[in-house]
LUMGUBA-415762 format. One line per 10 residues: number of its first residue (from 1); for each residue x, y, z of C-alpha. Coordinates in Angstrom, 1 decimal. Layout:
! residues N
NUM> X/Y/Z  ...
***
This chain:
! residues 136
1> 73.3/128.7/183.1  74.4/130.1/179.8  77.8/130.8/178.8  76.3/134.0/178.7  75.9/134.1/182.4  79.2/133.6/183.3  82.5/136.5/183.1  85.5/135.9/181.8  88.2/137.4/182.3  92.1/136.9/181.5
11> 94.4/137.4/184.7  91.8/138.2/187.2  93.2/137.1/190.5  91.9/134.1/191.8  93.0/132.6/195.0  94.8/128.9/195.8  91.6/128.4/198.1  89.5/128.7/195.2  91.1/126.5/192.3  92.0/123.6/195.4
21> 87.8/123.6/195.6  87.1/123.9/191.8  89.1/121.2/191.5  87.9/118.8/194.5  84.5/119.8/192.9  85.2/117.4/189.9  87.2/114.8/192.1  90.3/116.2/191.5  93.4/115.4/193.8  93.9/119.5/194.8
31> 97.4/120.0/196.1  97.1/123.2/198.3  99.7/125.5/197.8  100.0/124.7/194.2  98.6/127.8/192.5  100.8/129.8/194.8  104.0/127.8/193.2  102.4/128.2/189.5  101.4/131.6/188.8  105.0/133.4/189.0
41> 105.6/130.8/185.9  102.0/131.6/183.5  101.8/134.1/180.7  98.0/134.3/181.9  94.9/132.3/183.2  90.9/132.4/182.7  88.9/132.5/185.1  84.9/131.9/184.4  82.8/133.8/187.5  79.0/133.2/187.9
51> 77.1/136.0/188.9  77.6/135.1/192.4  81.5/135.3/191.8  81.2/131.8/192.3  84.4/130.1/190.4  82.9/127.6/187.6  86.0/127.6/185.3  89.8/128.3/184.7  92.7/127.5/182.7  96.1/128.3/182.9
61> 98.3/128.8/180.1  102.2/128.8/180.9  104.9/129.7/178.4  108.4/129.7/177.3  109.0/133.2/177.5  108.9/133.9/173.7  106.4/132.1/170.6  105.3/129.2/172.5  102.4/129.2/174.9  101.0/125.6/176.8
71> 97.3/125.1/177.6  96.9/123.1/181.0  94.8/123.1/183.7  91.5/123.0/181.5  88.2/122.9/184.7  84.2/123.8/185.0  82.7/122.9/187.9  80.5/119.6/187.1  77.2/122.1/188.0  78.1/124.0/184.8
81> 79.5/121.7/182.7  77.8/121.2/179.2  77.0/125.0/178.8  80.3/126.1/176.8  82.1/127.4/179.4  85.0/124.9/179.2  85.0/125.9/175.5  84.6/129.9/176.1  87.4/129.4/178.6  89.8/127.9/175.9
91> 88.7/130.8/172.9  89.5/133.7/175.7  93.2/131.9/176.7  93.9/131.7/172.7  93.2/135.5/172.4  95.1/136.1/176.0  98.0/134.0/173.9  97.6/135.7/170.9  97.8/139.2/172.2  100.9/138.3/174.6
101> 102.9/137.6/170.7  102.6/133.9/170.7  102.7/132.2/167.7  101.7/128.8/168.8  99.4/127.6/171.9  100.1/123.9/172.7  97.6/121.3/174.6  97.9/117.5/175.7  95.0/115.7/176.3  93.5/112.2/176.9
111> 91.6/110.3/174.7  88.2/111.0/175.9  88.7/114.9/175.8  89.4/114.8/171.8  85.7/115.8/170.7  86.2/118.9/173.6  89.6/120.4/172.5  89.5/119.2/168.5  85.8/120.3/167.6  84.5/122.6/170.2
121> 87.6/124.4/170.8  89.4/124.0/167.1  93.1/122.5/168.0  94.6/120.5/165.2  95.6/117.2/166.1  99.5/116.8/165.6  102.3/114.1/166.6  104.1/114.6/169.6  105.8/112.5/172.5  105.9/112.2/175.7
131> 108.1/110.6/179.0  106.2/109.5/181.9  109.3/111.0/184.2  108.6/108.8/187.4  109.1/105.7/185.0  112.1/106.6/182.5
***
């Protein structure tokens, strides 16, 4: 399925239900009730629909309240994966950003996801630092 196949759109509601399967879907560790708790605190969110309505991406992007936006939350469901969507998911929350006045739109990442958010989604790699809370 092309990205072409797929509809994005920025703030479309989608349910708790629905991001606790997309993200069992790529054995993730869903959390029910968490979107519920998080979306009072986002600027705005993706979400990538297949024809069927079917949810086969998302991203969330929280912010400070002024210039500073946050990227998290990055999934495509493992059947769609390879296609572009992750990457057309990302381009539609930098113009969601954009539009909202932010002047910058943050993302953390591990190793293995550099190619993804450096090349095919054109973040700049810069320092930064970071406290693993449960351990300080």
């Amino acid at each position: 399925m092309p990205v072409d196949d797929v509809t994005l759109t920025w703030r479309r509601p989608v349910t708790d239900a629905e991001l606790v399967e997309l993200t069992a879907s790529h054995g993730g560790n869903p959390e029910p009730g968490w979107w519920d708790r998080v979306r009072p605190h986002s600027l705005g969110w993706v979400t990538a629909r297949a024809a069927d309505d079917l949810l086969v991406g998302f991203v969330n992007v929280a912010w400070d309240g002024g210039g500073h936006a946050f990227l998290i939350d990055t999934k495509t469901r493992p059947s769609h994966q390879r296609r572009g969507i992750g990457a057309a998911v990302v381009r539609r929350a930098v113009e969601g950003a954009r539009a909202a006045g932010c002047e910058w739109l943050f993302v953390d990442f591990e190793p293995h996801l550099e190619a993804f958010y450096l090349e095919a989604c054109g973040f700049r790699p810069t320092a930064a630092g970071l406290i693993h809370l449960p351990d300080a």
